[in-house]
Backbone as CSV, one residue per row, in Angstrom:
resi,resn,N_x,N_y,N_z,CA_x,CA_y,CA_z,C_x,C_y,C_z
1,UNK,17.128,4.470,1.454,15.909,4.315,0.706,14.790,5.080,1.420
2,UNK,14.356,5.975,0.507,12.869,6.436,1.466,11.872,5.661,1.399
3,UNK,11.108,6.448,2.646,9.898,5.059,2.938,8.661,5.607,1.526
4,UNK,7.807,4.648,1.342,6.991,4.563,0.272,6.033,5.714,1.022
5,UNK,5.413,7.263,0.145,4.533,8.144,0.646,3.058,7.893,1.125
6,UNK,2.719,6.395,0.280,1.470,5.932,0.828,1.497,5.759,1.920
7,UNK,2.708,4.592,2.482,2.848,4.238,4.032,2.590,5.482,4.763
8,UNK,3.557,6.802,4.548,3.400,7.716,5.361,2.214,8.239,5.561
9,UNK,1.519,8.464,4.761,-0.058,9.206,4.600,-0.992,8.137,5.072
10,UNK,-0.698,7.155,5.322,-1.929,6.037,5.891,-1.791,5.986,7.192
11,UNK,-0.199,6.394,7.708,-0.131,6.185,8.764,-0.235,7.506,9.538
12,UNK,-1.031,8.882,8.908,-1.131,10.056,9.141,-2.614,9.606,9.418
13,UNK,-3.159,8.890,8.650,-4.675,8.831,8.338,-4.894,7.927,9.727
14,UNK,-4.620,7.238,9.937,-4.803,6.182,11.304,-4.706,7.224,12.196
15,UNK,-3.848,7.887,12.537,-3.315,9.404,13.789,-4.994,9.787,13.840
16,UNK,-5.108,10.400,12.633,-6.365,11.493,12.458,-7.530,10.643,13.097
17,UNK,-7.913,9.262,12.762,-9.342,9.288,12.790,-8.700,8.313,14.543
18,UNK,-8.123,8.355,14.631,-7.542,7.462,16.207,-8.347,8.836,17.152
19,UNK,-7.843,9.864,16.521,-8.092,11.485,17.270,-9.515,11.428,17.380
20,UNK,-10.021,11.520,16.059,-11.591,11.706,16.058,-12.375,10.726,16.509
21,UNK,-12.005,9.672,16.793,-12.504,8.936,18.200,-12.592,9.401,19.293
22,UNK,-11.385,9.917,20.035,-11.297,10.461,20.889,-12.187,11.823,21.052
23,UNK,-12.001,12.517,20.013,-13.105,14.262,20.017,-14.397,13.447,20.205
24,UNK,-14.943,12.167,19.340,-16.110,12.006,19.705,-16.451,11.509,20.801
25,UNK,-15.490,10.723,21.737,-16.155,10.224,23.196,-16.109,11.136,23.816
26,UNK,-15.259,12.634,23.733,-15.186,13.651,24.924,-16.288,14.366,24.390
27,UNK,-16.686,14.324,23.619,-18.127,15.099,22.775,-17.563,16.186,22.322
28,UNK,-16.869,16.706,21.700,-16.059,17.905,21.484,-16.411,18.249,20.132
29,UNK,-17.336,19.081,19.726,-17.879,19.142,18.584,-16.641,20.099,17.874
30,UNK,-15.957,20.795,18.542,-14.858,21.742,17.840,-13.998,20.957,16.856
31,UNK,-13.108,19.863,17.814,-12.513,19.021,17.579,-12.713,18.260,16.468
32,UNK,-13.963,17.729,16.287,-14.993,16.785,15.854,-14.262,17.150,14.451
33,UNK,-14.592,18.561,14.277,-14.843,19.136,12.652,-13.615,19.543,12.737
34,UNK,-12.609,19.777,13.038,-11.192,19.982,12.568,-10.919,18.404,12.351
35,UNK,-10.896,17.370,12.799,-10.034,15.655,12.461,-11.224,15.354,10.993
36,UNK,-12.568,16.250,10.977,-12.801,15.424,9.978,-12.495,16.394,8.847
37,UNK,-12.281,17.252,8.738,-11.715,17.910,7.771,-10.146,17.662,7.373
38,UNK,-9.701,16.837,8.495,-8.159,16.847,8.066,-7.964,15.330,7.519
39,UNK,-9.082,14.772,7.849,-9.015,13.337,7.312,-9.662,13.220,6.016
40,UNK,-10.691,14.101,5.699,-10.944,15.007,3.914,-9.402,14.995,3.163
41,UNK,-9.002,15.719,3.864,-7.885,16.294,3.283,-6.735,15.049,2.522
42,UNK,-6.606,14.202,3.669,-5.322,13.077,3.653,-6.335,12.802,2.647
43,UNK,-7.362,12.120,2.857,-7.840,10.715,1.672,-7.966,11.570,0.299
44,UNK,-8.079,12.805,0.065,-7.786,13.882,-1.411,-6.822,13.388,-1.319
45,UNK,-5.576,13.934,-0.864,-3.956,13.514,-1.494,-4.175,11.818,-1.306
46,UNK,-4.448,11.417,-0.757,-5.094,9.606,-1.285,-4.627,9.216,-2.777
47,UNK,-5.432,9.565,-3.089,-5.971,9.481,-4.222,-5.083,10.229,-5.364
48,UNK,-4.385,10.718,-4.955,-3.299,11.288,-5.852,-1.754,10.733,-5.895
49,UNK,-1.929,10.157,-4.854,-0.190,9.589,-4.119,0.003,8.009,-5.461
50,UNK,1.108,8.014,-5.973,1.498,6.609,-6.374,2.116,6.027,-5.536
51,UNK,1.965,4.644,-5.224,2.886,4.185,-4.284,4.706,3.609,-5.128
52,UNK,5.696,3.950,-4.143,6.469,3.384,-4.807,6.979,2.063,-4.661
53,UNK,6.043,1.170,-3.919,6.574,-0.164,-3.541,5.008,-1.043,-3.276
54,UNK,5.130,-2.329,-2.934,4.451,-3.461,-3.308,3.669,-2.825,-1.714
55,UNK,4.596,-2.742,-0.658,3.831,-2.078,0.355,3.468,-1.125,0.816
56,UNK,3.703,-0.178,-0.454,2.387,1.072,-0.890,1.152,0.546,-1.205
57,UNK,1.512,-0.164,-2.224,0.141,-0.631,-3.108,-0.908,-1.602,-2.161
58,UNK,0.025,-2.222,-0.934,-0.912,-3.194,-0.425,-1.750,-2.606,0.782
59,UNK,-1.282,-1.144,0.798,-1.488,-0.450,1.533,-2.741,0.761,1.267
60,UNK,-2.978,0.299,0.170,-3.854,1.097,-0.881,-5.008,0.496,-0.378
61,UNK,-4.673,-1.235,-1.300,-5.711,-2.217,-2.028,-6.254,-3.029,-0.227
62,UNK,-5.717,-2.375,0.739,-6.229,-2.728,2.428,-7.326,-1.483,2.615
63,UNK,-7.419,-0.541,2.331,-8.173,0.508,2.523,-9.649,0.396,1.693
64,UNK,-9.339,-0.354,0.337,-9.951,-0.175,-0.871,-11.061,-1.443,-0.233
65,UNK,-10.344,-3.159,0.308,-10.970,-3.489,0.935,-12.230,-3.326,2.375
66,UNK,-11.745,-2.483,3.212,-12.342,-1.992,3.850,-13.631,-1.268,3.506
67,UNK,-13.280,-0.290,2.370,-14.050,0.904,1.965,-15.133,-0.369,1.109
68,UNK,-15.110,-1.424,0.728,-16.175,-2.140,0.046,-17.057,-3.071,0.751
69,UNK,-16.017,-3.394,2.234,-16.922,-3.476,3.347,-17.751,-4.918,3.166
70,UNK,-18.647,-5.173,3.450,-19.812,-6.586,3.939,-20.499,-6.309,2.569
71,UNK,-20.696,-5.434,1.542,-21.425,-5.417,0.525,-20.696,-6.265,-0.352
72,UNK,-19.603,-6.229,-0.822,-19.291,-7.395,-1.851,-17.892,-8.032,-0.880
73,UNK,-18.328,-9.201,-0.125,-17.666,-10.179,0.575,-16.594,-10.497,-0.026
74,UNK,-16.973,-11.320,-1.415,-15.767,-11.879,-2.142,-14.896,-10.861,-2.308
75,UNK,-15.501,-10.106,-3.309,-14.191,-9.309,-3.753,-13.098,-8.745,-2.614
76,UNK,-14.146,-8.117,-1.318,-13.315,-7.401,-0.779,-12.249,-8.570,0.343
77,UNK,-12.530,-9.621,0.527,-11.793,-10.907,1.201,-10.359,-10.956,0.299
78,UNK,-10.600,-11.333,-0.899,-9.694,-10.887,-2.338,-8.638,-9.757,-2.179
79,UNK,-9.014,-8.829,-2.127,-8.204,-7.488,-1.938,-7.818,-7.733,-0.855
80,UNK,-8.330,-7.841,0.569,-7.537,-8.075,1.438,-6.297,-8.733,1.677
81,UNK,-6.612,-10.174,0.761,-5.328,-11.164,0.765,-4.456,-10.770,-0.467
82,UNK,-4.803,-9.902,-1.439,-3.646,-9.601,-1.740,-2.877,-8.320,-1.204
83,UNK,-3.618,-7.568,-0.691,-2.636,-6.460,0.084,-1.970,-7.586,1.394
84,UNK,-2.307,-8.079,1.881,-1.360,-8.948,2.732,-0.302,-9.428,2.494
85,UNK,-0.191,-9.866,0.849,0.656,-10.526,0.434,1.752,-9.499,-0.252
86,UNK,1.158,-8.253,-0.571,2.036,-7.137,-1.261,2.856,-6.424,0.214
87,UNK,2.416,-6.351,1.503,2.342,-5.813,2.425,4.012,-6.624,2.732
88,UNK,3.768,-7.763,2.710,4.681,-8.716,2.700,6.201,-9.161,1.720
89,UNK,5.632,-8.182,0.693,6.567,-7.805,-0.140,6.783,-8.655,-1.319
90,UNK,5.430,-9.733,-1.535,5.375,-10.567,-2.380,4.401,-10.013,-3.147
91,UNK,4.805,-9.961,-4.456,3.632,-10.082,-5.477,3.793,-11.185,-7.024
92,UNK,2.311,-11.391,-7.776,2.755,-12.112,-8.315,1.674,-11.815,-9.393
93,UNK,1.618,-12.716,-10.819,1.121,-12.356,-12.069,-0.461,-12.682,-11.744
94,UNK,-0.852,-13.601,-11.055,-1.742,-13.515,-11.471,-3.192,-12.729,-10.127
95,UNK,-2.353,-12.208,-9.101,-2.642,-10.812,-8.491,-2.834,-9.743,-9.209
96,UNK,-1.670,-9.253,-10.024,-1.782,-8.239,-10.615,-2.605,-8.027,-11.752
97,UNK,-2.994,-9.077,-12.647,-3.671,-9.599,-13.859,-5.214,-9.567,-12.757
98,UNK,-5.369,-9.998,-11.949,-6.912,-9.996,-11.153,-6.864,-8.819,-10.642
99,UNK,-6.251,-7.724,-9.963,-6.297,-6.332,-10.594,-6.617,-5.443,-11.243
100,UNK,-6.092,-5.603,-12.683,-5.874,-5.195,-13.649,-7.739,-5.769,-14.175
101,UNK,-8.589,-6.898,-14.271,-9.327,-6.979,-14.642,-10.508,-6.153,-13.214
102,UNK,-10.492,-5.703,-12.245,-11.105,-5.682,-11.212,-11.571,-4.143,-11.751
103,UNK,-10.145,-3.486,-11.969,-10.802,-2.121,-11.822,-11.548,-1.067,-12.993
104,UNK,-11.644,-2.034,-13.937,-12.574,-1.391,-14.755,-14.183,-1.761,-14.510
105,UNK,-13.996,-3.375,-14.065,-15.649,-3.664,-13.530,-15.967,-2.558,-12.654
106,UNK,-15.197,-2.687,-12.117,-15.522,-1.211,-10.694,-16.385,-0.225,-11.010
107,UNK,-15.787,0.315,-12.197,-15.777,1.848,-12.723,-17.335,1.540,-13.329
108,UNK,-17.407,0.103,-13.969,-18.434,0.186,-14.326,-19.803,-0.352,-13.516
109,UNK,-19.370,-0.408,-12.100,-20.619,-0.994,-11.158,-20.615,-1.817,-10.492
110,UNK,-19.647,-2.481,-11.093,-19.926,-4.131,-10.260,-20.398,-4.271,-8.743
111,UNK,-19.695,-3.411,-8.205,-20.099,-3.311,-6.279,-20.396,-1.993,-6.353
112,UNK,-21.352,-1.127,-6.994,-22.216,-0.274,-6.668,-21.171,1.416,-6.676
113,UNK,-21.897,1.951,-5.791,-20.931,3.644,-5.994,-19.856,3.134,-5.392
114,UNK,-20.014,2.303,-3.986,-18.356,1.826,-3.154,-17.174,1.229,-4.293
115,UNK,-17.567,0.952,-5.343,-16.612,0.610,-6.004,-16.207,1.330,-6.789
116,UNK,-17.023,2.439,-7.633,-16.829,3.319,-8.655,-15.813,4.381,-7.530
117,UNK,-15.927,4.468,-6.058,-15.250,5.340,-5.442,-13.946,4.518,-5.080
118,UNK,-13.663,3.119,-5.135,-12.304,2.902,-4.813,-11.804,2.437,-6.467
119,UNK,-12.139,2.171,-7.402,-11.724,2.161,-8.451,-10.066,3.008,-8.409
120,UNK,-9.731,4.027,-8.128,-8.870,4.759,-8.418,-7.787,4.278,-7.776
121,UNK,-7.819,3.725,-6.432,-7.233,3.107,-5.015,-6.397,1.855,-5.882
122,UNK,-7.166,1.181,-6.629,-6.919,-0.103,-7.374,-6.251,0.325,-8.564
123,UNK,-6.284,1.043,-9.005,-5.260,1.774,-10.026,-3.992,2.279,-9.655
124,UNK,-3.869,3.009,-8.551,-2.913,3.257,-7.897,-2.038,2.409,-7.260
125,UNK,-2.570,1.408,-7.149,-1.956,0.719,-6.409,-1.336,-0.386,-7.618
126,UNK,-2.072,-0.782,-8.598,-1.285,-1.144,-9.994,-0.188,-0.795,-10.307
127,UNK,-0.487,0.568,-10.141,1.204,1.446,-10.621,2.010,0.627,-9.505
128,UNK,1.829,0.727,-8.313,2.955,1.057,-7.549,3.569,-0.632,-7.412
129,UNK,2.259,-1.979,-7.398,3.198,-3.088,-7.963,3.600,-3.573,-8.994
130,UNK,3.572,-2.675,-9.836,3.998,-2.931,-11.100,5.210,-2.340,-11.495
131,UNK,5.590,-1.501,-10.748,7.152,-1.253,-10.985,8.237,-2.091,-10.659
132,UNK,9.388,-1.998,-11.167,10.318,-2.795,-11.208,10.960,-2.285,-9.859
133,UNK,11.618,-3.959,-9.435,12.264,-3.423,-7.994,13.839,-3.998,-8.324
134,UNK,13.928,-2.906,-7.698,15.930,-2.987,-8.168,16.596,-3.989,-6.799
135,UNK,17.152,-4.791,-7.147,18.014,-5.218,-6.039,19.503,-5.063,-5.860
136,UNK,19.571,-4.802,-4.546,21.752,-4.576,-4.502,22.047,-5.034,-3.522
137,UNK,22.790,-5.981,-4.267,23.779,-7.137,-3.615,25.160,-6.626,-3.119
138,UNK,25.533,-6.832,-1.870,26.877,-6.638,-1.601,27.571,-7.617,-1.471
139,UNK,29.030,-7.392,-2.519,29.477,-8.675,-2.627,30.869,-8.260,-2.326
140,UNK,32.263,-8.996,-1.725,33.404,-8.495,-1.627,33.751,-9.107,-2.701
141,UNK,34.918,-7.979,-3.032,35.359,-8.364,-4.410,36.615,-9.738,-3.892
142,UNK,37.058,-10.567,-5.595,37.823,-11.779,-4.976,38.718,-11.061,-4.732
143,UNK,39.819,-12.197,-3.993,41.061,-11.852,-3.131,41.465,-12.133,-4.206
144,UNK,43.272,-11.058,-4.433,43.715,-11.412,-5.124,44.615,-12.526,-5.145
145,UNK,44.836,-12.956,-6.108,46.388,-14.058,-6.112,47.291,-14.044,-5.380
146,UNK,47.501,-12.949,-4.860,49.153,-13.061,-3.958,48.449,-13.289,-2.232
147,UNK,47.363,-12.697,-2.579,46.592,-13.119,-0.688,46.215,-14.262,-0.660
148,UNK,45.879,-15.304,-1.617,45.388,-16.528,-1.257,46.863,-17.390,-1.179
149,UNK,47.973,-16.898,-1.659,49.481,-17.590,-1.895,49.801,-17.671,-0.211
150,UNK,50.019,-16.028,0.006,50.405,-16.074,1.572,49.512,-16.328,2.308
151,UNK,48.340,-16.916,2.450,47.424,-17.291,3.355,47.833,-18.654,3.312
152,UNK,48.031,-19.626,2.246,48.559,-21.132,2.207,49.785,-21.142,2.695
153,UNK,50.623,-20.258,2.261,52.076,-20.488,3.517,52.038,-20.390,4.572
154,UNK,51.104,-19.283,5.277,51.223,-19.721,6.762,50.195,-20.260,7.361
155,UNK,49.911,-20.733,6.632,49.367,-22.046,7.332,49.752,-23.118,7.480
């Protein structure tokens, strides 16, 4: 199974700005502007990536929290606990249904430009728990008749 592309790109995005910490305590103005241009870059393909699993999406709707920050408390406490819970590999109807109503308020204001800018994050991340997850069971097939016969004789 491949890993979900969000995971990978978030965990590119953590690398980058881990770096640009670092360029900024050594004061390295060179540096500075190459991590922030490359961290431009990741959060563009951001925004384009579907996730293909519950811990894509929770991996989204953790960023989306962040990015809304101390300005809208509730909501973003909300998003947090459900990317925790998608992260975890649980999701459920009425997450996705509080979702599904979240990101059009967004679009239309509710938490200001920070929301009209993660609006998309919350869409994306819809897709990706809203797909169906396949499960495969390994099962041995039964023994036949003549192996369970000679297993009772010698015994």
């Amino acid at each position: 199974m491949q890993m979900d592309p969000v995971v990978a790109l978030t965990e590119k995005l953590a690398q980058a700005e881990r770096a640009l910490r670092q360029a900024r305590l050594r004061s390295d103005e060179k540096m500075v502007a190459r991590w922030i241009e490359l961290i431009s870059l990741l959060n563009e393909e951001l925004y384009s990536i579907v996730p293909t699993s519950t811990l894509g999406a929770g991996e989204l709707l953790r960023r989306a929290a962040r990015s809304l920050g101390g300005t809208q408390t509730s909501i973003s406490s909300k998003l947090a606990d459900i990317s925790e819970r998608f992260s975890n590999g649980s999701r459920t109807l009425p997450d996705i249904v509080w979702l599904r109503w979240l990101r059009p308020a967004l679009t239309r204001g509710i938490c200001g430009n920070d929301g009209v800018i993660v609006a998309p994050l919350i869409a994306l991340a819809i897709k990706g728990a809203a797909r169906p997850v396949v499960v495969f069971r390994a099962v041995l097939p039964p023994p036949s008749d003549d192996d369970g016969d000679l297993r009772a004789l010698s015994s």
